[in-house]
C-alpha positions in Angstrom: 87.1 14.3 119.5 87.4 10.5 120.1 88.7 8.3 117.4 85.2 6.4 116.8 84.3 10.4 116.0 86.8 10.6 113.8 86.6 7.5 112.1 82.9 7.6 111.6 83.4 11.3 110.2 85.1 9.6 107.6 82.7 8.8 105.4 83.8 9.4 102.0 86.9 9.5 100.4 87.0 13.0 100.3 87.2 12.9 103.7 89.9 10.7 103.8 91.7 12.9 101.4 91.2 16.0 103.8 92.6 14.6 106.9 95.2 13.1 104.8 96.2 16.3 103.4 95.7 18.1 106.9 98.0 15.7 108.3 100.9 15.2 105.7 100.7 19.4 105.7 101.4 19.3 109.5 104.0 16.8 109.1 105.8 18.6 106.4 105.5 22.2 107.7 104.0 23.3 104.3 100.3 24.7 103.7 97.5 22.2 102.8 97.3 23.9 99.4 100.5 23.4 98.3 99.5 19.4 98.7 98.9 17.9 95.2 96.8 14.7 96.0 97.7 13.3 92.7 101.4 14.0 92.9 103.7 10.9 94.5 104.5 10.6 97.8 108.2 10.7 97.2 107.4 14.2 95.2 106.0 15.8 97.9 109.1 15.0 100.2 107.9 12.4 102.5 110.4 9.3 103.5 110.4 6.6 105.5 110.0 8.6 109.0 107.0 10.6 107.5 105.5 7.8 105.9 105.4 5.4 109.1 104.3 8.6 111.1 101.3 8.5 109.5 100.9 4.8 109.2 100.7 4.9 113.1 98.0 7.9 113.0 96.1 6.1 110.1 96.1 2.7 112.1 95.1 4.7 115.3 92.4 6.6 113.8 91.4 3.6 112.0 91.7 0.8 114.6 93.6 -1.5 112.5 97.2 -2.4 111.4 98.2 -0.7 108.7 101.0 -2.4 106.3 104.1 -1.0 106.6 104.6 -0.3 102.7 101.4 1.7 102.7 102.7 4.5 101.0 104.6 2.6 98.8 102.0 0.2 97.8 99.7 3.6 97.1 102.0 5.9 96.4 99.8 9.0 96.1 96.6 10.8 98.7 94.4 9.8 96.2 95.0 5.9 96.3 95.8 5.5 99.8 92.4 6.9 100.2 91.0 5.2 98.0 92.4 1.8 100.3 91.0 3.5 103.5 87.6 4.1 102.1 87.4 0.4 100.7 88.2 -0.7 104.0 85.6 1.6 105.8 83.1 -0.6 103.2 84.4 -3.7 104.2 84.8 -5.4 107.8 85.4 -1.8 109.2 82.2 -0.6 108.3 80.2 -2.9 110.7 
């Protein structure tokens, strides 16, 4: 699947959240179900290596930079998707 696939499957923000979770699972070695979207990223176990891991797959699927404090400055799935999908409305959606 190409990124523009990818990226345009992305719809809502419960897409978002899915990949999110399917990638932080992946990254982690843990089951998607054990993922609490609500639950900070520090809880979950992620630090600096994860976290600009998936900056670089987020900014890749995405097509743009992402900041480097991403998952500090929305420290939780549920607002970083939340970021993604008001991007997708913005300039991303053309």
């Amino acid at each position: 699947m190409s990124t523009s696939e990818v990226v345009s499957g992305l719809r809502e923000e419960e897409d978002i959240v899915e990949w999110l979770v399917d990638r932080l699972a992946a990254e982690l070695d843990i089951s998607p179900d054990d993922i609490d979207v609500t639950a900070p990223f520090s809880n979950l176990g992620v630090d600096s290596i994860i976290g600009v891991s998936l900056s670089g797959q987020l900014a890749e699927t995405f097509g743009v930079d992402m900041p480097a404090t991403l998952f500090w400055d929305y420290p939780t799935i549920e607002r970083v998707a939340g970021y993604l999908a008001a991007l997708k409305k913005g300039p991303l959606a053309a």
